[in-house]
C-alpha positions as CSV (number, residue, x, y, z in Angstrom):
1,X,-15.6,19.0,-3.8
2,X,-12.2,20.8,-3.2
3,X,-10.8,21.3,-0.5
4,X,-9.1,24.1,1.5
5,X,-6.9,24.4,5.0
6,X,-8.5,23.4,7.9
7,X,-7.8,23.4,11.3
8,X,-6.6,19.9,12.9
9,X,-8.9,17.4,14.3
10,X,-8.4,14.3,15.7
11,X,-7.2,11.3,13.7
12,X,-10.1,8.9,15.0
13,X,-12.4,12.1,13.7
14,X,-10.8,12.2,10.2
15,X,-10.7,8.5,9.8
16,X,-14.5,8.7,10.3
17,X,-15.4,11.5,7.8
18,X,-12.8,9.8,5.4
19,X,-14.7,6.7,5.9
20,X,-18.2,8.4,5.2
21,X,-16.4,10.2,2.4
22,X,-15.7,7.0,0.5
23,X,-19.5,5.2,1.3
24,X,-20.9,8.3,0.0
25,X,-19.1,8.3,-3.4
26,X,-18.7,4.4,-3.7
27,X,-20.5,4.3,-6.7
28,X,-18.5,6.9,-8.8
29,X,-15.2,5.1,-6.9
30,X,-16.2,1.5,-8.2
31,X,-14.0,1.6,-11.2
32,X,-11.5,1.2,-8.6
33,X,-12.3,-2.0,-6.8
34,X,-10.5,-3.6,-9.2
35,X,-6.6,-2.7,-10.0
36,X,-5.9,-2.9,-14.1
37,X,-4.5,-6.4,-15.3
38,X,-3.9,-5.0,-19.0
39,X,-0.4,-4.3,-17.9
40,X,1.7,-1.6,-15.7
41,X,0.7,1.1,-18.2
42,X,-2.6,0.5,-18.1
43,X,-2.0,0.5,-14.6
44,X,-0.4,3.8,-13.8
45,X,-2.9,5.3,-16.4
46,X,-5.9,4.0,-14.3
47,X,-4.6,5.3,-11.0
48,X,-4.4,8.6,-12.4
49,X,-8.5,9.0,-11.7
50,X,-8.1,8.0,-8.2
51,X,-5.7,10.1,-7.8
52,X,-7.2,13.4,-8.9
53,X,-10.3,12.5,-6.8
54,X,-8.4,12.1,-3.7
55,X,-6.7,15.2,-4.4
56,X,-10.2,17.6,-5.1
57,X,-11.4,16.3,-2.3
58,X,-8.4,17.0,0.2
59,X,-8.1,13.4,1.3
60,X,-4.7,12.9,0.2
61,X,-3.4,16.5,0.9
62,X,-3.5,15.8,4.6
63,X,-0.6,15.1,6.5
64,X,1.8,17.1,3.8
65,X,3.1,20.4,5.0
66,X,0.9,23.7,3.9
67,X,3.7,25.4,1.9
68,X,4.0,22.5,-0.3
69,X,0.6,22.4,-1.3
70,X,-1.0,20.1,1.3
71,X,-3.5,20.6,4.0
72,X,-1.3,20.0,7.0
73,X,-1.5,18.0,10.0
74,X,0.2,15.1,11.2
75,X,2.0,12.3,9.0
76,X,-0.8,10.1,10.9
77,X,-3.1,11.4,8.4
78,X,-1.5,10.0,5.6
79,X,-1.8,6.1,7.1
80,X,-5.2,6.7,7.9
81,X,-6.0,7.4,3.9
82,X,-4.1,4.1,3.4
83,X,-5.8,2.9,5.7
84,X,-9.5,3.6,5.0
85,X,-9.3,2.9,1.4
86,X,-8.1,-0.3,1.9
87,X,-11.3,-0.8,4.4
88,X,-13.6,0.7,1.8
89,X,-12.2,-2.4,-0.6
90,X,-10.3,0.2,-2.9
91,X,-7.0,-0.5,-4.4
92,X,-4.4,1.9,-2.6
93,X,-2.6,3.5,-6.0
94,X,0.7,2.3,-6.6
95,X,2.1,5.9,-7.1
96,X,1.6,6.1,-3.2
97,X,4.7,3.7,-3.1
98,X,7.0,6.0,-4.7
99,X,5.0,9.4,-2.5
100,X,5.6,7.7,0.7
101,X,9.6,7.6,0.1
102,X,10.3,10.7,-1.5
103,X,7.4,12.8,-0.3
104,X,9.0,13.5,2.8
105,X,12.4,13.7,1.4
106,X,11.2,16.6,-0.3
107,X,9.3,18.5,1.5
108,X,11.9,18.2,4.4
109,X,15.1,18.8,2.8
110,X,13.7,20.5,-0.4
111,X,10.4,22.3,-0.2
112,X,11.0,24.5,-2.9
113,X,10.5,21.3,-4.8
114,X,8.1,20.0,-3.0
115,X,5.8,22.9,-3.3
116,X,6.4,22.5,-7.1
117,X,6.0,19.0,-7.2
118,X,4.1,17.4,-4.8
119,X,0.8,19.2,-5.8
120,X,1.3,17.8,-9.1
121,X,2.4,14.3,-7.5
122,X,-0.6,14.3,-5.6
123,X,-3.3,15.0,-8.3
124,X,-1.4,12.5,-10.7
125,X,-0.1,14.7,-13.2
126,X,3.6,13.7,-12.2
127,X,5.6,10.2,-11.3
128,X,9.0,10.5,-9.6
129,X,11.5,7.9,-9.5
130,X,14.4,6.9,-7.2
131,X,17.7,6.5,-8.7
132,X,19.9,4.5,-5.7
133,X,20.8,1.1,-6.9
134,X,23.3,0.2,-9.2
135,X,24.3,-2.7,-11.3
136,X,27.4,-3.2,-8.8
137,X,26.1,-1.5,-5.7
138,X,23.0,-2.3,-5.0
139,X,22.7,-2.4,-0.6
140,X,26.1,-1.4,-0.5
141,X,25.7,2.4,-1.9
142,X,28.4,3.6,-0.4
143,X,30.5,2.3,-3.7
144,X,27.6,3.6,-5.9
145,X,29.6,5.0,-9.4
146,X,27.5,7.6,-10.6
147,X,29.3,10.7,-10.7
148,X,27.9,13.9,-10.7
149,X,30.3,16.6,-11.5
150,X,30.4,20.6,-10.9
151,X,30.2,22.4,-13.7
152,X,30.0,26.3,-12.5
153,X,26.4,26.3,-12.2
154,X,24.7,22.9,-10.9
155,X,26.1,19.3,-11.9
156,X,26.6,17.2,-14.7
157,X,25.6,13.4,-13.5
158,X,27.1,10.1,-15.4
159,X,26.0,6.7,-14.8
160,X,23.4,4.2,-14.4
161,X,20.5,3.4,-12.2
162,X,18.8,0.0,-12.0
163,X,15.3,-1.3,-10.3
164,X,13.5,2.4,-10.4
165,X,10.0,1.5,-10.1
166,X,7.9,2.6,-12.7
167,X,11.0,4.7,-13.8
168,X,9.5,4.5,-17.5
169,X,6.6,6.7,-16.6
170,X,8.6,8.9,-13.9
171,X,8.8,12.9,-15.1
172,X,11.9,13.4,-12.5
173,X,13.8,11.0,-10.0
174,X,15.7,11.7,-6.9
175,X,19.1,10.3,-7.7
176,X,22.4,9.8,-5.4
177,X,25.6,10.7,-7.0
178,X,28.8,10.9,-5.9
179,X,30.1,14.4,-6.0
180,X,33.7,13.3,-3.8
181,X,36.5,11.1,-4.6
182,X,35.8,7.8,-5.2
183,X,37.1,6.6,-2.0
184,X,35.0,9.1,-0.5
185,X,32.3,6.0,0.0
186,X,29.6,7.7,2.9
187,X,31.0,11.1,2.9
188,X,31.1,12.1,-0.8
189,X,27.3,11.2,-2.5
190,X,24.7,14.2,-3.0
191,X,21.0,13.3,-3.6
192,X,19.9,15.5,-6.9
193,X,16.8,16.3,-8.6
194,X,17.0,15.3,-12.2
195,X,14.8,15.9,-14.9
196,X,14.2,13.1,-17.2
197,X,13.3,14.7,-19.9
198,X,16.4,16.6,-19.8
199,X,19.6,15.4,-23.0
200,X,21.2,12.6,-21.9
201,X,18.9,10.6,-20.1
202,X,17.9,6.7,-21.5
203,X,14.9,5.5,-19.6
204,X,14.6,1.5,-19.9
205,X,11.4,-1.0,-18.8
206,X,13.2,-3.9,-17.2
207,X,11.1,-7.2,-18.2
208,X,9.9,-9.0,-15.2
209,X,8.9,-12.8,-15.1
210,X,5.4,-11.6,-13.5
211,X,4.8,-10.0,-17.3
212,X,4.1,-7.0,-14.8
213,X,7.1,-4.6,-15.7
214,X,7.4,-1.7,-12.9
215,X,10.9,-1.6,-12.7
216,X,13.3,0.4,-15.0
217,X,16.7,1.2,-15.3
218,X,17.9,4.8,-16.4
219,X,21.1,5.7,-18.2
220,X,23.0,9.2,-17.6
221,X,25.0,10.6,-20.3
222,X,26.6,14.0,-19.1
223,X,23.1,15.1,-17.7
224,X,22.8,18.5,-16.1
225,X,21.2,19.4,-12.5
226,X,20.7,23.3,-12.0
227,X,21.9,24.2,-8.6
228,X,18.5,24.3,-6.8
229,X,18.7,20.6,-7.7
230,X,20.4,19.7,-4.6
231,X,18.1,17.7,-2.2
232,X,19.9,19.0,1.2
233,X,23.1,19.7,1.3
234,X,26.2,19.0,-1.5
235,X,27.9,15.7,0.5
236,X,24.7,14.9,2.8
237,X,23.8,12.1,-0.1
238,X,24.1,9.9,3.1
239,X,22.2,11.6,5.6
240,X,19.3,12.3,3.1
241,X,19.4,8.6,1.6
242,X,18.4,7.6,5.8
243,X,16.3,9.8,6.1
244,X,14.3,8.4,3.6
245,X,14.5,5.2,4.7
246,X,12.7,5.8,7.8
247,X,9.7,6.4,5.7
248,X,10.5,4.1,2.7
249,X,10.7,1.3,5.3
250,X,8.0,2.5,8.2
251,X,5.4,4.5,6.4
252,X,5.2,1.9,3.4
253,X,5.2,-1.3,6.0
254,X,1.9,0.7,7.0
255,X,0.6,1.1,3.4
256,X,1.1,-2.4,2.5
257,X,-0.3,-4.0,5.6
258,X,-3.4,-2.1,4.5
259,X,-3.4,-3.9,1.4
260,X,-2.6,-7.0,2.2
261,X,-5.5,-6.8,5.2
262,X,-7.5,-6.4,2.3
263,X,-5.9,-8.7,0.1
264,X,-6.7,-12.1,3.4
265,X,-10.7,-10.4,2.6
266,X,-11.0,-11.2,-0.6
267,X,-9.2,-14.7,-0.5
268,X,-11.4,-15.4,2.5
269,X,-14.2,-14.7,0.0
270,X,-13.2,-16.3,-2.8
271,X,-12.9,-19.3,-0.9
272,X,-16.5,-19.4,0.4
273,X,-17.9,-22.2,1.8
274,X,-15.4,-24.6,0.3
275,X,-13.4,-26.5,2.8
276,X,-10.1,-26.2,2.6
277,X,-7.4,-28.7,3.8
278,X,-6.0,-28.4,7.5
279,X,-2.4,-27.4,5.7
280,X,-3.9,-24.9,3.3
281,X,-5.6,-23.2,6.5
282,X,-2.3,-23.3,8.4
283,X,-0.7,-21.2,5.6
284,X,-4.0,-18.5,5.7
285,X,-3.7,-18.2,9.4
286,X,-0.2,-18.0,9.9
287,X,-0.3,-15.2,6.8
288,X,-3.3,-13.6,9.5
289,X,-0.7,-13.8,12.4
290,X,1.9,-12.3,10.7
291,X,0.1,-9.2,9.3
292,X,-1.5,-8.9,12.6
293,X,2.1,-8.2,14.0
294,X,3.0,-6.2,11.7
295,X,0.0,-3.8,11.7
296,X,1.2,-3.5,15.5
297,X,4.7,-2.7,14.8
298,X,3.8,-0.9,12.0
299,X,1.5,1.0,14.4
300,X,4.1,2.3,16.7
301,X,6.1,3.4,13.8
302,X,4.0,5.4,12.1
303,X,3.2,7.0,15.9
304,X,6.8,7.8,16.0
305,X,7.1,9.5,12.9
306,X,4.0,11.3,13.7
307,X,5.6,12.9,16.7
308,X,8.5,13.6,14.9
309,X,10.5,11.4,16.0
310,X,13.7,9.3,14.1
311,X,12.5,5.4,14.3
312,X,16.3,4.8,13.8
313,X,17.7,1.0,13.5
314,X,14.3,-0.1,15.4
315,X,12.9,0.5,11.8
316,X,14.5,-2.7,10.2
317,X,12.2,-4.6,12.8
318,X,9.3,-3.1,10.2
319,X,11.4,-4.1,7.0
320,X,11.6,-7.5,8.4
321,X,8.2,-8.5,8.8
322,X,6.7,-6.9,5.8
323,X,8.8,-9.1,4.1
324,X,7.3,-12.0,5.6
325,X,4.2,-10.7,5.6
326,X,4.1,-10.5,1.8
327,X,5.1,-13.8,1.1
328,X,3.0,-15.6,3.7
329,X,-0.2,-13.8,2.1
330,X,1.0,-15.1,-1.2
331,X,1.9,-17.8,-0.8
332,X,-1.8,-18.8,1.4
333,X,-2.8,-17.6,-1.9
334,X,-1.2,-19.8,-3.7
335,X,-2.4,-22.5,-1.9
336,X,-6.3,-21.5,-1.4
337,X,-6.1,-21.1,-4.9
338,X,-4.0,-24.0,-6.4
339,X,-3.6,-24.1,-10.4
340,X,-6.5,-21.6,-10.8
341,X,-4.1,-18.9,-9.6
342,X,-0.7,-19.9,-11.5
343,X,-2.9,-20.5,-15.2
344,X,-6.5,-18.5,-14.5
345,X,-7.1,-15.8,-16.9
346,X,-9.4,-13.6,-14.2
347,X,-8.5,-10.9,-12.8
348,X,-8.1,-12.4,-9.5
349,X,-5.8,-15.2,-10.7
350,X,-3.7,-12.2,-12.4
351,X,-3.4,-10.2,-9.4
352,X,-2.6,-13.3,-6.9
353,X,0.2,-14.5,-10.2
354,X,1.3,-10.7,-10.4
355,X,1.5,-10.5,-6.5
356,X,2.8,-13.9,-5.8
357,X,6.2,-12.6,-8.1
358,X,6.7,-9.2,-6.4
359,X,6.9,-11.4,-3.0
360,X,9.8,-12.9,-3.6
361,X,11.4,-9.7,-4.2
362,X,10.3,-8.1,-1.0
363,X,13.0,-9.7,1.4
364,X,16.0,-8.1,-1.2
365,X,14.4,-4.8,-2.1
366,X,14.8,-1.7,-0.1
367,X,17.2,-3.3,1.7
368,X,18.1,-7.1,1.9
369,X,16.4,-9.0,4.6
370,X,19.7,-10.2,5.8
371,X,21.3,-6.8,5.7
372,X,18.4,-5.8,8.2
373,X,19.2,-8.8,10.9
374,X,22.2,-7.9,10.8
375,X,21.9,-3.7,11.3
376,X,19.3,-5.1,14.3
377,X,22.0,-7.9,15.9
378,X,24.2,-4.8,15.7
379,X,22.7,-1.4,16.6
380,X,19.4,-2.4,18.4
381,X,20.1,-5.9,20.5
382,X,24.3,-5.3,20.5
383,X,24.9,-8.9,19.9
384,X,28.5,-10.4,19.9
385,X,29.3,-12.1,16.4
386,X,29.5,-15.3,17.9
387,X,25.9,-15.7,19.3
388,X,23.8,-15.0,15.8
């Protein structure tokens, strides 16, 4: 089935025929029950069928602008796919990480790529990548080092970017430079669109302790960026880098609380009938409690953005208890599961291993855990220093 524009309909509505969608072609969706365990690549490659279905049949082309290639209607219709596939026990494809943080970056500040690219994004012919952090500025990229330099007709970037994820199979990234002085910190980065494939680019897998490598690091040698490479404005690096981060940190709190919803289901079934100890179901209801609260939050951001609106600081409230969220899960995994989990060759013990790793990264990526108590003692609850 392929679909075309239609006219908007209520969210409750669409999450219902979405819903029916995915009972009705369970059968050819099975293969997808079940994330690959043979290793990132086999990973990415094994997404790319979900992905094209998704796309034929509209689903994942709603709430994405018409003019660059979607079917329109609000952003609430993206956390409803998220949503329902997680409900329909489907893995949510881990390409929709990287969509749901430069998706809107594009088609805001640069639909003439996004009507290039997205389409392609969407149907899985194409993986982006985001080039921010650096070996020495990793939160703090207002001292970021990569240069990108005028050359008459577009730039000519230099430098290195570290912890893209899934970098090595990315066809473009979005990458801020620093086009200004180098005290210029803020007010001299630009956000640029740079092909991968073009000279000068190194693209390295970074090896992860989880033997699940999704994380790369890229190397610019004298790379050039035509001019319609500029994602907003030459100098707006800043402005575009937050406005991403409304999405990078609201959108995806929504996405993962669908997954890890999902993920509490199957370790409630996997545990059966067994009785577990009283401290073992302490950790699986607290991890409940906490992704309870954050599917609220989460709720009222996604709202927000829906209406247009800028979450602002509020967002780091989201940040917050994702990361909390992801490690309580985990680590009531963990427990539920004991030795079975750390050594087990299944594919359950391999995702619960893989998952339990990527945890203990989610209060430092994206913005450290810290960094975000402080930007809400600051700019939301306008705390004096003294009573943190």
């Amino acid at each position: 089935m392929t679909a075309t524009a239609l006219p908007p309909r209520p969210v409750t509505e669409h999450a219902a025929q979405l819903a029916a969608w995915l009972q009705e072609h369970a059968t050819e969706l099975a293969p997808w029950r079940h994330r690959a365990t043979q290793g990132i690549a086999a990973a990415v490659e094994h997404d790319r069928g979900l992905l094209a279905s998704l796309h034929d049949a509209g689903w994942s082309r709603y709430g994405w602008p018409a003019e660059t290639g979607g079917l329109g209607g609000p952003v609430a219709l993206r956390a409803v796919l998220y949503d329902e596939l997680a409900a329909a026990d489907l893995e949510v494809p881990e390409a929709f990480v990287i969509l749901e943080t430069l998706g809107p970056l594009l088609a805001h500040l640069a639909p003439h790529l996004a009507a290039v690219h997205l389409p392609r994004f969407l149907r899985g012919d194409e993986l982006w990548g985001q080039g921010f952090s650096e070996p020495e500025a990793g939160s703090d990229l207002a001292h970021l080092r990569t240069r990108a330099v005028s050359d008459g007709t577009g730039f000519r970037v230099t430098g290195q970017k570290v912890w893209t994820t899934l970098g090595q199979f990315a066809s473009f990234a979005a990458v801020l430079a620093r086009t200004g002085a180098a005290d210029s910190a803020h007010r001299g980065l630009t956000m640029l669109w740079v092909d991968l494939a073009a000279p000068g680019v190194t693209v390295r897998p970074i090896a992860a302790a989880s033997g699940r490598d999704e994380f790369a690091e890229m190397f610019f040698d004298d790379v050039p960026v035509p001019a319609e490479g500029v994602i907003g404005e030459v100098g707006g690096g800043w402005a575009a880098a937050m406005y991403l981060l409304q999405y990078e940190r609201g959108m995806y709190a929504w996405q993962r609380q669908a997954v890890l919803h999902r993920r509490l289901r199957q370790l409630a079934a996997l545990v059966g009938d067994d009785a577990p100890s009283g401290t073992d179901v302490a950790a699986l209801g607290r991890a409940q409690l906490l992704c309870a609260g954050l599917r609220a939050r989460s709720a009222t951001t996604v709202a927000r953005l829906s209406d247009g609106e800028n979450p602002g600081p509020e967002i780091s409230v989201d940040k917050v208890l994702l990361g909390r969220c992801e490690q309580a899960v985990t680590d009531a995994w963990r427990r539920l599961r004991g030795t079975d989990m750390l050594l087990g060759a299944d594919d359950s013990a391999i995702t619960g291993r893989e998952e339990w790793f990527y945890s203990r990264a989610s209060t430092i990526f994206g913005g450290a855990a810290d960094i975000q108590r402080d930007i809400l003692a600051d700019r939301v609850l306008d705390l004096p220093r003294g009573a943190r």
